[in-house]
N, C-alpha and C positions, 0 to 999 in steps of 0.2 A: 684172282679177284674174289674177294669174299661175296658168299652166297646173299641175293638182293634182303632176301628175311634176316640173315644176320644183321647186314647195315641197317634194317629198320631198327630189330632192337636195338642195337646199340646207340644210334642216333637215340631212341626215345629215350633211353635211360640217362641220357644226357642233359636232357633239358626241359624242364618240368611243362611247357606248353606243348605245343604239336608243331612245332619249327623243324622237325626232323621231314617233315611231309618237304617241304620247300628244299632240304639240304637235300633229299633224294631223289627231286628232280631234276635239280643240280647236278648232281652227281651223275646220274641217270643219262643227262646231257652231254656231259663228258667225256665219261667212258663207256656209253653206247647200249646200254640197256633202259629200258624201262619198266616200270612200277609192274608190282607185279598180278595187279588188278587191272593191269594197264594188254588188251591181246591186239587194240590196232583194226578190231571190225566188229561189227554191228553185234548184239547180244542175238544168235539164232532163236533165242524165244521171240525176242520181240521181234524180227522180222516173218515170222511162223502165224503170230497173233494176226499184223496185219496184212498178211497173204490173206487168213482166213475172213479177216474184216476189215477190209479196205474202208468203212465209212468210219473208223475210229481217226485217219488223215485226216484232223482240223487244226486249224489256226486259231487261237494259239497253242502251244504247247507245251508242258515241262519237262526237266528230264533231271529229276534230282541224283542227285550221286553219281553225277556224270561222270568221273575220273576226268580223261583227257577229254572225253566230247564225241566217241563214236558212234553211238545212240540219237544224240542230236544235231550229229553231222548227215547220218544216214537219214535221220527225220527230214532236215531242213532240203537237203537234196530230192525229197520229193515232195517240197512245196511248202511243206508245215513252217510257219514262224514261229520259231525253238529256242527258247532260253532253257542253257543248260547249266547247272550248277553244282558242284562239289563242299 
């Protein structure tokens, strides 16, 4: 299996939009890897932050560049109303 960075380039060089995001999640699906931004648990900064201030937990919330959504899956898991976006 070619390395996940190779399959990015070369999907990008294929096609002048950013459609290679969608062919490598695809793909990703597949054959059992994921993105490689992609680790599957909460960012330890951000879980570090709100240890240290628990009063930043309000609703609503953002979580831009969400990738898959661990950051505002971990958020909404403790209460927060989380729209997370990529």
């Amino acid at each position: 299996m070619k390395s996940i960075r190779l399959l990015a380039q070369e999907l990008e060089q294929k096609s002048e939009s950013l459609e290679w995001f969608e062919e490598l999640y695809s793909r990703g699906a597949r054959e059992g890897f994921d993105a490689p931004w992609s680790d599957r648990r909460v960012n330890p900064w951000l879980a570090e932050f709100v240890k240290k201030h628990p009063e930043v937990l309000v609703s609503p919330a953002a979580v831009v560049g969400c990738g898959i959504g661990d950051d505002a899956s971990w958020l909404a898991k403790r209460g927060v109303r989380t729209l997370g976006f990529d």
